[in-house]
C-alpha positions as CSV (number, residue, x, y, z in Angstrom):
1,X,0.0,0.0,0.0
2,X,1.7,3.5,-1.0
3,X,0.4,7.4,-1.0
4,X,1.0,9.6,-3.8
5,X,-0.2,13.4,-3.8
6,X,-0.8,15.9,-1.8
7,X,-3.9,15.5,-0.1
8,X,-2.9,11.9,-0.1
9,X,-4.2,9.2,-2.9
10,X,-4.0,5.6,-1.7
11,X,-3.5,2.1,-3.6
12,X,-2.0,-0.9,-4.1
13,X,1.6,-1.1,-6.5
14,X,0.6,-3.6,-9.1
15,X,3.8,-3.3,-11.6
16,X,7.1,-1.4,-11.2
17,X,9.0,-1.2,-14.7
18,X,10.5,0.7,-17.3
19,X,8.5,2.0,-20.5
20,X,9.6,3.9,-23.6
21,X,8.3,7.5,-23.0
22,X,10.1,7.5,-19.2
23,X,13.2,7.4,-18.5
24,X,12.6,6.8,-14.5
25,X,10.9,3.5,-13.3
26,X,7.2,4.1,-13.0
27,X,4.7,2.5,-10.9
28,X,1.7,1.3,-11.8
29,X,-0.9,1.6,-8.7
30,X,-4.5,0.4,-8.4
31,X,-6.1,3.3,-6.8
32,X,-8.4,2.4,-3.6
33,X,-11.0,4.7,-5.8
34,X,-11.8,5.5,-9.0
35,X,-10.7,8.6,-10.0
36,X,-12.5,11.0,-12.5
37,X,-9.1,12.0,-14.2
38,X,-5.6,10.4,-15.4
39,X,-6.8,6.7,-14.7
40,X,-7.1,3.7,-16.8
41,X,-7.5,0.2,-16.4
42,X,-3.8,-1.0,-16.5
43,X,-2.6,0.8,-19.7
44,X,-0.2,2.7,-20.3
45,X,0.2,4.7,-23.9
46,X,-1.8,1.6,-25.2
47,X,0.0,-1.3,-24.0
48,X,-1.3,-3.2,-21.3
49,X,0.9,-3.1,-17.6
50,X,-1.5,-5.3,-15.5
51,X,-5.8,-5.1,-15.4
52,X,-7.9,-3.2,-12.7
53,X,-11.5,-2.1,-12.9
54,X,-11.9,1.4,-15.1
55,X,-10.6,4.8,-14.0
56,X,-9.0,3.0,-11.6
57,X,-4.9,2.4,-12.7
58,X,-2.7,5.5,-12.2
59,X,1.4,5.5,-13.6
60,X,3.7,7.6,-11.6
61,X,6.9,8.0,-11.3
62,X,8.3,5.4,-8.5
63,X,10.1,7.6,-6.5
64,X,6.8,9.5,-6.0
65,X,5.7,6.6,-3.8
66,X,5.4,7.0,0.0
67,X,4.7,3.7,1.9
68,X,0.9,4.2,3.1
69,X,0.6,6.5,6.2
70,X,-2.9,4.9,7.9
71,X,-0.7,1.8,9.0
């Protein structure tokens, strides 16, 4: 479980990798919500990273990533 943002979003770190467009590792996170903005389902500039539920994936950069602050 990891935060990102400020206020804090929560969710789960599905895939950590490298992809074309970024030259940092990105994380891809399942968000505890779905948000209305920025999400998919697991894609990523049209390739699939892993599958969530709709609106619901968000890529950031890794080192954005705080371990979750609730536990």
């Amino acid at each position: 479980m990891v935060e990102v943002n400020n206020p804090p979003l929560y969710g789960v770190i599905r895939w950590i990798g490298e992809v074309p467009t970024q030259a940092e590792p990105l994380a891809g996170l399942e968000m505890e919500v779905a948000l209305p903005t920025g999400c998919t389902d697991g894609t990523y500039c049209g390739r699939r990273y892993f599958r969530c539920p709709p609106n619901k994936a968000l890529f950031v950069k890794l080192k954005t990533c705080r371990p979750d602050s609730r536990f």
